[in-house]
ZADO-1210 file (C-alpha; in nm, 4 decimals, padded with zeros to 6 digits):
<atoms>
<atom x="-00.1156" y="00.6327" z="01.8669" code="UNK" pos="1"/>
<atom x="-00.4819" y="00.6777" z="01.9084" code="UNK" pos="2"/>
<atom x="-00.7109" y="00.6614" z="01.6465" code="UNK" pos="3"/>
<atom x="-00.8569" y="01.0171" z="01.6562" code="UNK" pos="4"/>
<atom x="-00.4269" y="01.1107" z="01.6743" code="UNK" pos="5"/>
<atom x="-00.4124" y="00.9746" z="01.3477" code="UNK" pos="6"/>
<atom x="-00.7542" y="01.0994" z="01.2018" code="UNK" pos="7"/>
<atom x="-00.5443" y="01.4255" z="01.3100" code="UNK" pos="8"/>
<atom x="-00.2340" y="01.3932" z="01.0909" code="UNK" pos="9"/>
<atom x="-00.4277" y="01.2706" z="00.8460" code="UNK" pos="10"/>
<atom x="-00.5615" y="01.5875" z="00.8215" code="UNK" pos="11"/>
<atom x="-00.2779" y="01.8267" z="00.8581" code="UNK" pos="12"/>
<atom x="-00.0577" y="01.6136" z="00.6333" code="UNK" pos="13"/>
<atom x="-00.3488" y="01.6883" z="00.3726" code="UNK" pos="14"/>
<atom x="-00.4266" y="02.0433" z="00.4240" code="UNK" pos="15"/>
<atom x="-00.0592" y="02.1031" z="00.4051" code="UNK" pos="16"/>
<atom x="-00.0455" y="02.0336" z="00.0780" code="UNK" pos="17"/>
<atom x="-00.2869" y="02.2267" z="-00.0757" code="UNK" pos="18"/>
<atom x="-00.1848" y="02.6148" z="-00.1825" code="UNK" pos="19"/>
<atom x="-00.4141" y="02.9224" z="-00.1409" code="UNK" pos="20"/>
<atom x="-00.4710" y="02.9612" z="-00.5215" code="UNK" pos="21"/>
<atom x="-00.5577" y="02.5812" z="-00.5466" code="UNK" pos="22"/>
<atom x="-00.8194" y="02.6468" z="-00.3358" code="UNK" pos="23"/>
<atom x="-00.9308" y="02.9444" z="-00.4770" code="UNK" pos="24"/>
<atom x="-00.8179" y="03.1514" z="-00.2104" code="UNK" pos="25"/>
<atom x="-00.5663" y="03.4829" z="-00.2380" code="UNK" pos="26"/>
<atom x="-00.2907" y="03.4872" z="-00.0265" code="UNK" pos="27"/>
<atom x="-00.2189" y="03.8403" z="-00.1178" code="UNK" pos="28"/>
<atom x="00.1110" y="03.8057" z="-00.1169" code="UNK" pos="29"/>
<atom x="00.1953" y="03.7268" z="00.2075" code="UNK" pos="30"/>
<atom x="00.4231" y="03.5132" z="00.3737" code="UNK" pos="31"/>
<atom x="00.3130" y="03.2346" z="00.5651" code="UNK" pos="32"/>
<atom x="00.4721" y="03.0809" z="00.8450" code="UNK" pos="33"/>
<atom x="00.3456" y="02.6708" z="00.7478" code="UNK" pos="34"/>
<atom x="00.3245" y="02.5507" z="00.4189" code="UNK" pos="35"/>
<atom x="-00.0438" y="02.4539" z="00.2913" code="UNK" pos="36"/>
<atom x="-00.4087" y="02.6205" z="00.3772" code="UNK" pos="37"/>
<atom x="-00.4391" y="02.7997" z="00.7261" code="UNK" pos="38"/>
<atom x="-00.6836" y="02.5682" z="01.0050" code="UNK" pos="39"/>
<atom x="-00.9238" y="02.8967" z="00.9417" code="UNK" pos="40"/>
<atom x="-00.9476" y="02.8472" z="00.5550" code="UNK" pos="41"/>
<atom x="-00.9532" y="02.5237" z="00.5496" code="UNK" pos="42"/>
<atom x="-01.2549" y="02.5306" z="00.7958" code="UNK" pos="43"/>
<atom x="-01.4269" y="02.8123" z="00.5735" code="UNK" pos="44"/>
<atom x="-01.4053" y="02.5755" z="00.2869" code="UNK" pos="45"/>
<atom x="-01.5460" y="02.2897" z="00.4590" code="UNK" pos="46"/>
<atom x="-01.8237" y="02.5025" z="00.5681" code="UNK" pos="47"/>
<atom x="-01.7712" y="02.4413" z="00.9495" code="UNK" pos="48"/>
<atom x="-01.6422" y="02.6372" z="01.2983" code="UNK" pos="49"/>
<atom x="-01.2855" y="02.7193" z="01.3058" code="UNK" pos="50"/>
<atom x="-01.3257" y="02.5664" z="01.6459" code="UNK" pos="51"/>
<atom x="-01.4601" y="02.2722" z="01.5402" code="UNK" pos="52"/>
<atom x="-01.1942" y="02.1718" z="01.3167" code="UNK" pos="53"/>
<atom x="-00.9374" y="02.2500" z="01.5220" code="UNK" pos="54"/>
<atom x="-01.0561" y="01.9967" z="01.7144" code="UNK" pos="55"/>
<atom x="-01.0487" y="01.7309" z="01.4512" code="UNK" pos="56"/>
<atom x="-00.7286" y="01.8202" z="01.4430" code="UNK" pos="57"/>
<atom x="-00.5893" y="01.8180" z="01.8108" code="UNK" pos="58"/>
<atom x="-00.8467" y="01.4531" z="01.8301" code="UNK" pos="59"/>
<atom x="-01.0566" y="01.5569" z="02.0727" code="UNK" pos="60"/>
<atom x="-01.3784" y="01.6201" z="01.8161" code="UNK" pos="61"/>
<atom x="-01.6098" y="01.2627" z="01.8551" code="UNK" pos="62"/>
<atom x="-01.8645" y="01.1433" z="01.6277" code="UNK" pos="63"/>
<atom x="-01.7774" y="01.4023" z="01.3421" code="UNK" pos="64"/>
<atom x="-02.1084" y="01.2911" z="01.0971" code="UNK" pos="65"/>
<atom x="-02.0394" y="01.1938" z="00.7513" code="UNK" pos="66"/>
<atom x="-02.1608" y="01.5457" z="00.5923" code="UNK" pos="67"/>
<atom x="-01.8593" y="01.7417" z="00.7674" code="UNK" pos="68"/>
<atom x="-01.6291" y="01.4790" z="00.6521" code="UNK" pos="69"/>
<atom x="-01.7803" y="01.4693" z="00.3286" code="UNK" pos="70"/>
<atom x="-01.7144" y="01.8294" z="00.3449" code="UNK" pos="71"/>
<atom x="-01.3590" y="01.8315" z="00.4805" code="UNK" pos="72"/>
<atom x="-01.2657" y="01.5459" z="00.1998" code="UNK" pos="73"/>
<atom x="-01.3970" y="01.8618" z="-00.0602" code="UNK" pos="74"/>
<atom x="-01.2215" y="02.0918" z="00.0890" code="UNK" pos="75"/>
<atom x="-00.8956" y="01.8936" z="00.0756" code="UNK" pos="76"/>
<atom x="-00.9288" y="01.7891" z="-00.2840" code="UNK" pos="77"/>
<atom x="-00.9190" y="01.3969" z="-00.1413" code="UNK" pos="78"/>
<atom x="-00.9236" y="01.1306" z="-00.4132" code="UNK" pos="79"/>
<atom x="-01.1028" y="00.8364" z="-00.3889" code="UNK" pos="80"/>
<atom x="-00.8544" y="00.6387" z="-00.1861" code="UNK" pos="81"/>
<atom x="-00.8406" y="00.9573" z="00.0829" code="UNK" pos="82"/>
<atom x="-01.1724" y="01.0136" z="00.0921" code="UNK" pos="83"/>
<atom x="-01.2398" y="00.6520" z="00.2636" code="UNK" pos="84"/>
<atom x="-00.9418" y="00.6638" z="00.4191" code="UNK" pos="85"/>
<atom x="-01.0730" y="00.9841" z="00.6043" code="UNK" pos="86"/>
<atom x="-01.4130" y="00.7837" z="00.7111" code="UNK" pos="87"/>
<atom x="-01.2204" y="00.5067" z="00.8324" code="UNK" pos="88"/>
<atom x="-00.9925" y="00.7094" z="01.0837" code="UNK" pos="89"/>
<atom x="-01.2809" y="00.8782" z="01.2027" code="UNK" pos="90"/>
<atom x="-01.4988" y="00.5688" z="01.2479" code="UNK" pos="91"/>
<atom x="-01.2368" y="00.2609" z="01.2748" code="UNK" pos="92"/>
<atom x="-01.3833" y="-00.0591" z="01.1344" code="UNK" pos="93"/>
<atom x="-01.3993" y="-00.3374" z="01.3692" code="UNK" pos="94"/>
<atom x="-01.2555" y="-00.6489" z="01.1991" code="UNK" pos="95"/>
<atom x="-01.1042" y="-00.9367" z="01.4670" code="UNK" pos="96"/>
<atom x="-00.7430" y="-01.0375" z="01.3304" code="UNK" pos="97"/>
<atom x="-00.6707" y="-01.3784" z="01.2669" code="UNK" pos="98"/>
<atom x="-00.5474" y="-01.6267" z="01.5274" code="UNK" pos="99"/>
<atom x="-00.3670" y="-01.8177" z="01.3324" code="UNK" pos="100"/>
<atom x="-00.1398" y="-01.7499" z="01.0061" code="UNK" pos="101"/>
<atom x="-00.3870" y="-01.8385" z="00.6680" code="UNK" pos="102"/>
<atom x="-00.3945" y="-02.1511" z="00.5334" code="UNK" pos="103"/>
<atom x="-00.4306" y="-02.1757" z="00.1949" code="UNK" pos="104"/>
<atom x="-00.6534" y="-02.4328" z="00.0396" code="UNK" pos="105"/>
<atom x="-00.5144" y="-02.6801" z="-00.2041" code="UNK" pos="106"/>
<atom x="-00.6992" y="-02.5992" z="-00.5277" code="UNK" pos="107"/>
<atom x="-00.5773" y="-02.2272" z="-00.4916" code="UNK" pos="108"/>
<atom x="-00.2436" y="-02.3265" z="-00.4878" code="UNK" pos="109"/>
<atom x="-00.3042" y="-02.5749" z="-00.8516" code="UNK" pos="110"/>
<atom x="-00.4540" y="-02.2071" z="-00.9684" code="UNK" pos="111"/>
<atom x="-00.1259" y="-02.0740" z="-00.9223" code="UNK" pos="112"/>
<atom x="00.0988" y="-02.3407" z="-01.0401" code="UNK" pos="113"/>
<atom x="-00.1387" y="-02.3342" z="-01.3588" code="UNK" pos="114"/>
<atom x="00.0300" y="-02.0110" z="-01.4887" code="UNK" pos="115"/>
<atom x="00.3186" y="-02.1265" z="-01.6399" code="UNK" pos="116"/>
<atom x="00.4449" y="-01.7798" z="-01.7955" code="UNK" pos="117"/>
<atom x="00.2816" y="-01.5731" z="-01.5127" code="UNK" pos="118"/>
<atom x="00.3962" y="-01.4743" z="-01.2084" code="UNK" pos="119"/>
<atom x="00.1079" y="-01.4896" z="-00.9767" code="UNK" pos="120"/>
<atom x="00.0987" y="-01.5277" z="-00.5591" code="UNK" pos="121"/>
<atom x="-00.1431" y="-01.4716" z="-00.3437" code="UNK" pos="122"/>
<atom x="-00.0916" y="-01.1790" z="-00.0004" code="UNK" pos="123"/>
<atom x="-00.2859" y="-01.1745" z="00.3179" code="UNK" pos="124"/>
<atom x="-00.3932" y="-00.8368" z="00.4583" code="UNK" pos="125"/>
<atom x="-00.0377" y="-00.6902" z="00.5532" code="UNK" pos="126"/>
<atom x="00.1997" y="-00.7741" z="00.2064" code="UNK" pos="127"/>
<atom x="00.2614" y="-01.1255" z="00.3694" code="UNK" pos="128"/>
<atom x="00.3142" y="-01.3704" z="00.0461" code="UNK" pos="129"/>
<atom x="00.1436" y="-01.6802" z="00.1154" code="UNK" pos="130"/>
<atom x="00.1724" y="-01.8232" z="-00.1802" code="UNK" pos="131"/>
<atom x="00.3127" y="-01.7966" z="-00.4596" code="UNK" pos="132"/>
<atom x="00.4334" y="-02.0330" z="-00.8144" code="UNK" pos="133"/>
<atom x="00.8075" y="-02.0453" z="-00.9648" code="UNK" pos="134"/>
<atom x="00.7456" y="-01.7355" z="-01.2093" code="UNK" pos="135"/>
<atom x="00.7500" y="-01.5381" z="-00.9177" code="UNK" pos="136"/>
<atom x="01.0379" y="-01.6945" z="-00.7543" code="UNK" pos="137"/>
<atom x="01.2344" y="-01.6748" z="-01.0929" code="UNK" pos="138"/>
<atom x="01.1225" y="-01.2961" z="-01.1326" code="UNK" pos="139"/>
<atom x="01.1252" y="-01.1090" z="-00.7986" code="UNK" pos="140"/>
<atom x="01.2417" y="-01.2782" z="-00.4985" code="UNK" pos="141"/>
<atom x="01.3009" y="-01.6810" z="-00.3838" code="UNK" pos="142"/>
<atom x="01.0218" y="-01.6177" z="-00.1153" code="UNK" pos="143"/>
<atom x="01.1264" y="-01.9843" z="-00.0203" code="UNK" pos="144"/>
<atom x="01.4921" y="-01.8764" z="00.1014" code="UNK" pos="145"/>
<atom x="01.3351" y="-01.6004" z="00.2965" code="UNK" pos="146"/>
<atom x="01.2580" y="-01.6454" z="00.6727" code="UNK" pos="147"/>
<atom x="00.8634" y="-01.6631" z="00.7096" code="UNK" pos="148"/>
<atom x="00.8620" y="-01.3649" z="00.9344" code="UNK" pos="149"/>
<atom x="01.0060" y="-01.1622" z="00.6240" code="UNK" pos="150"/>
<atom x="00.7939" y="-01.2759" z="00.3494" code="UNK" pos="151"/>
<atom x="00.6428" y="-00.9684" z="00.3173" code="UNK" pos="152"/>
<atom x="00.6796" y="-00.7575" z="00.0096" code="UNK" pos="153"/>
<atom x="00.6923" y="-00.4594" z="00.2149" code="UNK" pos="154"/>
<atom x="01.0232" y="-00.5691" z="00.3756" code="UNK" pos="155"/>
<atom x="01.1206" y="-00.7474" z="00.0798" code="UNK" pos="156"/>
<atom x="01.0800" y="-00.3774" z="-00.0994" code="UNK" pos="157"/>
<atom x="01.2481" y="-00.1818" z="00.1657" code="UNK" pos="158"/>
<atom x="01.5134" y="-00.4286" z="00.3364" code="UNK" pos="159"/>
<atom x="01.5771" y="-00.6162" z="00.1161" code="UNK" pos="160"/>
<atom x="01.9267" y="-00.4953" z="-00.1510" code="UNK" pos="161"/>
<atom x="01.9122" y="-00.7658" z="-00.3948" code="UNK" pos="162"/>
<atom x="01.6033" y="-00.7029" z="-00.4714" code="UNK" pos="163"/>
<atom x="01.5877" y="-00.2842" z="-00.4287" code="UNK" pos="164"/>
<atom x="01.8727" y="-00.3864" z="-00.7101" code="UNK" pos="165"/>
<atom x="01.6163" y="-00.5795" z="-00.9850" code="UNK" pos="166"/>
<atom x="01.3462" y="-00.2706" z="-00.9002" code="UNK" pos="167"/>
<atom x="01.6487" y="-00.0682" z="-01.0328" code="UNK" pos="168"/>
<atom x="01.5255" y="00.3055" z="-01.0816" code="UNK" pos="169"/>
<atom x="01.1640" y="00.2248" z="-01.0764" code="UNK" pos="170"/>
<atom x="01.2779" y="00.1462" z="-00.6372" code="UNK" pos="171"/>
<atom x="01.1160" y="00.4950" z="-00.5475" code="UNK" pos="172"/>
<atom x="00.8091" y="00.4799" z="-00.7164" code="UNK" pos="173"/>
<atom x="00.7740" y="00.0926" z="-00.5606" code="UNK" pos="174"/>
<atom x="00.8532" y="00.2250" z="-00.2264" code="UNK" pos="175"/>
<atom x="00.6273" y="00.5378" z="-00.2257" code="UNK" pos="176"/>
<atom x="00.4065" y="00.3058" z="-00.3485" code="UNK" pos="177"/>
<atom x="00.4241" y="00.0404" z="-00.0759" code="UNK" pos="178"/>
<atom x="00.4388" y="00.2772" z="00.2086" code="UNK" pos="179"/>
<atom x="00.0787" y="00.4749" z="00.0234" code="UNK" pos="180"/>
<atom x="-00.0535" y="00.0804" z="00.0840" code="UNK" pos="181"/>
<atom x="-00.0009" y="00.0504" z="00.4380" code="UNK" pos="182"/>
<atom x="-00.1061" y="00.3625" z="00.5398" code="UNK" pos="183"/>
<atom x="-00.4767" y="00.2145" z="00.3081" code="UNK" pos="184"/>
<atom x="-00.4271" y="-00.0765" z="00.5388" code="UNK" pos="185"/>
<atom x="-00.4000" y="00.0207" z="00.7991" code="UNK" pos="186"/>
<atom x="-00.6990" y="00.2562" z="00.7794" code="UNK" pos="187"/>
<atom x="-00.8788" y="-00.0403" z="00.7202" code="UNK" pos="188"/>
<atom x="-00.7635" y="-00.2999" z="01.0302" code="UNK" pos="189"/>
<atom x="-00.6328" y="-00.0205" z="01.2847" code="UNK" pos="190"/>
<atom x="-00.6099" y="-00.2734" z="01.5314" code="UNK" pos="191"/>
<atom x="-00.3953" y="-00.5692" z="01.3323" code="UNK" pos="192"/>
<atom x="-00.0934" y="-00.6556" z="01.5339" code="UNK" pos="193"/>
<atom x="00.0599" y="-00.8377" z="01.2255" code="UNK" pos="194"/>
<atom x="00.0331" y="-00.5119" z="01.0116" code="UNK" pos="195"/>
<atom x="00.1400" y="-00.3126" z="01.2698" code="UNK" pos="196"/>
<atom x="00.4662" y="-00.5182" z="01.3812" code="UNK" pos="197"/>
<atom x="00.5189" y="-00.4688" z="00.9751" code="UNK" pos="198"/>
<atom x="00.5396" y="-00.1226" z="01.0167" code="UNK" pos="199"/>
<atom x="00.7162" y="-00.0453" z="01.3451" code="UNK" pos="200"/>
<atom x="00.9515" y="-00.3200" z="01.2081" code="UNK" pos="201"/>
<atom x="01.0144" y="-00.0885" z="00.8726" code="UNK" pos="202"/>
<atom x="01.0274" y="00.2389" z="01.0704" code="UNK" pos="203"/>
<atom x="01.3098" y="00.1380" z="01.2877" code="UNK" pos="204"/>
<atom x="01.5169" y="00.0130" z="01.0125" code="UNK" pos="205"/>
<atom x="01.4430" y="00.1907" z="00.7472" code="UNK" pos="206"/>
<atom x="01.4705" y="00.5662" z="00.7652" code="UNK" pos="207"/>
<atom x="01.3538" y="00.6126" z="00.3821" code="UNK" pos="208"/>
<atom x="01.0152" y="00.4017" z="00.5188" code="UNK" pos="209"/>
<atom x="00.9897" y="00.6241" z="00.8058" code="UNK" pos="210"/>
<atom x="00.9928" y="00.9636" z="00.5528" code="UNK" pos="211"/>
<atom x="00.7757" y="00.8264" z="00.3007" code="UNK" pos="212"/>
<atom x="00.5069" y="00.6747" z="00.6146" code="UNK" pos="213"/>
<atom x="00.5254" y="01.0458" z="00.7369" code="UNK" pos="214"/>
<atom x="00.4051" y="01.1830" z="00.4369" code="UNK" pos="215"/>
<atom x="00.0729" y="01.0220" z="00.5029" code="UNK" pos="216"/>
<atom x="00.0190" y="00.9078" z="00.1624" code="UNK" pos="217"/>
<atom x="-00.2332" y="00.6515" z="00.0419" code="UNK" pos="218"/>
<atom x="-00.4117" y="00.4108" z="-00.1536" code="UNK" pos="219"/>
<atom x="-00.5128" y="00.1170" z="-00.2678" code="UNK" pos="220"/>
<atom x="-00.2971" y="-00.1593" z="-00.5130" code="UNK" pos="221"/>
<atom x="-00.5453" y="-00.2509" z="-00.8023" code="UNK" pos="222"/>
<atom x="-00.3168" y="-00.2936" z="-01.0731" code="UNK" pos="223"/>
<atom x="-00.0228" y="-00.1456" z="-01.1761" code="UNK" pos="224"/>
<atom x="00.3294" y="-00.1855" z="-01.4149" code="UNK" pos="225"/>
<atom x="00.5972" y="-00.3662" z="-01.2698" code="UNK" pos="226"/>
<atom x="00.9630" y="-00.2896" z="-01.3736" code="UNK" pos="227"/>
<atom x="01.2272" y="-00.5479" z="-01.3065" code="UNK" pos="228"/>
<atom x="01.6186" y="-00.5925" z="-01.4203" code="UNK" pos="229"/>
<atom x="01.6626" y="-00.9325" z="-01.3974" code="UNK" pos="230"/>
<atom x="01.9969" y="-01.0336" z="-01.4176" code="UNK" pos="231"/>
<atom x="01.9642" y="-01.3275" z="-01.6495" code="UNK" pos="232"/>
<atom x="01.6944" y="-01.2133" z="-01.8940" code="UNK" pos="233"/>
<atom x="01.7146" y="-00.8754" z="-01.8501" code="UNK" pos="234"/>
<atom x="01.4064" y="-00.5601" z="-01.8406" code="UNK" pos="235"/>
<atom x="01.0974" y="-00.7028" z="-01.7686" code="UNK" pos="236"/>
<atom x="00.7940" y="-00.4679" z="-01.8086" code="UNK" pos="237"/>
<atom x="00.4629" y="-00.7013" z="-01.6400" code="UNK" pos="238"/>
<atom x="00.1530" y="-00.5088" z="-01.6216" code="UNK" pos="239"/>
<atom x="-00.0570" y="-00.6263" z="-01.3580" code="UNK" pos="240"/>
<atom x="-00.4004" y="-00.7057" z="-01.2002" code="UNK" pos="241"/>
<atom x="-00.5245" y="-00.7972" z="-00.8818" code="UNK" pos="242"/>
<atom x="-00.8030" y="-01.0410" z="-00.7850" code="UNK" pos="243"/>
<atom x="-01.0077" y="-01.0115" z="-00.5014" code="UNK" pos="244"/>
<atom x="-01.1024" y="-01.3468" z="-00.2850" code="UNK" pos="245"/>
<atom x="-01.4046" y="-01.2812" z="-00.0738" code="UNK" pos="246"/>
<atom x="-01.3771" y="-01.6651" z="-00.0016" code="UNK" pos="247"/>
<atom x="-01.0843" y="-01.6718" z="00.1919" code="UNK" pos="248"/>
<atom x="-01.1292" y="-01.3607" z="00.4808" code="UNK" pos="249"/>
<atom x="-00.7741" y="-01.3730" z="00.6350" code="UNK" pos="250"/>
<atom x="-00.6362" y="-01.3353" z="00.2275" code="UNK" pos="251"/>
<atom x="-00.6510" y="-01.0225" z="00.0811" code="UNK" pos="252"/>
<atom x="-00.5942" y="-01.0763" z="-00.3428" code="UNK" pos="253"/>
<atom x="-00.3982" y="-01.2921" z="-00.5649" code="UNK" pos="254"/>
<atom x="-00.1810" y="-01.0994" z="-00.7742" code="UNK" pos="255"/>
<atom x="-00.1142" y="-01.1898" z="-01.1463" code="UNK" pos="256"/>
<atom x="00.1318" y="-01.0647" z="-01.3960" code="UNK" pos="257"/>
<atom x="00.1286" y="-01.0780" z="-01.7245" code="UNK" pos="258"/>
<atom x="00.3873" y="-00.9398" z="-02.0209" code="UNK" pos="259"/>
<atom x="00.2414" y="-00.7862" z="-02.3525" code="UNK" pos="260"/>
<atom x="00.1796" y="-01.0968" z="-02.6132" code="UNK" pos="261"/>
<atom x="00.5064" y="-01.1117" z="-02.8540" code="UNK" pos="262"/>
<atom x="00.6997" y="-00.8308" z="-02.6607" code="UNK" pos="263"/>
<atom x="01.0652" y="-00.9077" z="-02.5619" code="UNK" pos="264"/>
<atom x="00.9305" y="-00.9444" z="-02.1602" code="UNK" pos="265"/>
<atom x="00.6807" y="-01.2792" z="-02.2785" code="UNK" pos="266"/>
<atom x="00.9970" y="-01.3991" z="-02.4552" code="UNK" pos="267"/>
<atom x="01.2053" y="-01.3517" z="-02.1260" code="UNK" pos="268"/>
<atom x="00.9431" y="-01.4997" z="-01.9327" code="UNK" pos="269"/>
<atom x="00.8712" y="-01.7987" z="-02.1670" code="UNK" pos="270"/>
<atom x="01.2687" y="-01.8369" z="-02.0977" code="UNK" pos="271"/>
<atom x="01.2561" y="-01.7903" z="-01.7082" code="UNK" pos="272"/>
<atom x="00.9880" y="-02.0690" z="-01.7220" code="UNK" pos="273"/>
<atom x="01.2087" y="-02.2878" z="-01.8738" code="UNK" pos="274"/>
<atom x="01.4919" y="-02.2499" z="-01.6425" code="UNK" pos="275"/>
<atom x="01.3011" y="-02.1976" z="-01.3264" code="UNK" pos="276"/>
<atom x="01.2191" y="-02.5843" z="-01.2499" code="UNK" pos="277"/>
<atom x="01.3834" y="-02.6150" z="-00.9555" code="UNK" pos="278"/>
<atom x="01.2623" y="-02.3516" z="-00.7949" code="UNK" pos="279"/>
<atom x="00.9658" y="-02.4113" z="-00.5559" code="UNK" pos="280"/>
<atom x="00.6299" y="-02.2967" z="-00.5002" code="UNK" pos="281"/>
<atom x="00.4939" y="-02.2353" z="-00.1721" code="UNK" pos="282"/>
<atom x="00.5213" y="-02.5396" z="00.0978" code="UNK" pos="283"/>
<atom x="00.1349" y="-02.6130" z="00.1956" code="UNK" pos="284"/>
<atom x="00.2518" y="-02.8356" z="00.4201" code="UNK" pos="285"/>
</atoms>
């Protein structure tokens, strides 16, 4: 789909979720044919021409300035994550994709390995793990079983039953989650074949992907509670942060978890840790 197509559904996705009264608007009781705020309010709101809009909407509007989407992202009550989102569809960054998977370097992988009762791995731009220590293999998923063209958390999340199993009820949250991320990403590198073979791959064989990507959620993963039943050790409850590394372009963070000190997930962790030692870490070979 063209970019200015999905600048468009951006936009109706968002202005169909808003109400009248949300708005401040009266819909004076009457019954309206789509859900959300009418093309014609939404464009009073923004402060521009009903005509103008519309043709943000159809894609056929070029170089919209950053005051009317400034205005627009107002109008549609767009958080933070939305709000660049919107500036992105309507002017696409231009970032060249890598040739070449990314290679990590050797000292990034002893970081790693150095949390011993952490999970911690590292992701490139479109949820592929690159690396990753035994924690994480112990905890979530033994990435090192997993054929390299699936060791992405995004199929891991959605395709994957064992572990949809250890996300347990927390699954739909995860998944909402997931999907919210690589509609962020893909704002940001529109033209990445990796991250978009990701997400045709997901949309043909996963119909609950394909409802939550329609629903044109998003944002960014900063840091976050995971929720896991492990079958050996039981619930795990692992706040966690993520790392930036503006060293390494073709990775995007490293991702580290970490339990509350002398809560029953360290203690599970301290014992996963122990048991864990023949599980690997990822090959840099």
């Amino acid at each position: 789909m063209a970019r200015n197509g999905r600048l468009g559904e951006f936009l109706k996705s968002r202005r169909a979720r808003l109400r009248p009264e949300d708005a401040g608007l009266s819909s004076y009781g009457t019954r309206r044919r789509v859900p959300g705020l009418r093309r014609e309010e939404l464009a009073q709101l923004a402060g521009v021409s009903v005509a103008y809009y519309i043709r943000l909407e159809q894609g056929t509007a070029d170089g919209v300035s950053t005051e009317i989407l400034d205005a627009i992202s107002r109008a549609l009550r767009l958080d933070g994550d939305e709000h660049a989102h919107l500036h992105r569809l309507a002017h696409p960054p231009r970032r060249a994709p890598a040739a070449a998977p990314p290679r990590l370097r050797a000292p990034l992988q002893h970081l790693l390995d150095s949390f011993a009762h952490a999970p911690a791995y590292v992701v490139g731009h479109y949820t592929n793990v690159v690396a990753w220590n035994r924690l994480t293999a112990a905890v979530f998923v033994d990435l090192a079983n997993v054929p390299p063209d699936e060791r992405t958390w995004s199929h891991q999340i959605h395709l994957n039953p064992d572990y949809k199993a250890r996300l347990g009820d927390n699954w739909p949250t995860v998944a909402r989650r997931n999907a919210a991320y690589l509609r962020f990403r893909s704002g940001q590198d529109p033209d990445d074949p990796h991250l978009r073979a990701v997400i045709d791959c997901l949309r043909e064989r996963s119909p609950e992907f394909g409802r939550l990507w329609s629903a044109h959620h998003v944002t960014d993963l900063t840091h976050g509670e995971a929720r896991i039943d492990h079958p050996e050790v039981g619930r795990l409850v692992l706040p966690f942060e993520t790392l930036h590394l503006p060293g390494d372009p073709d990775l995007s963070r490293l991702m580290l978890y970490a339990a509350e000190p002398g809560s029953a997930s360290e203690a599970a962790l301290r014992k996963l840790a122990e048991t864990s030692a023949h599980l690997s870490s990822a090959d840099l070979a």
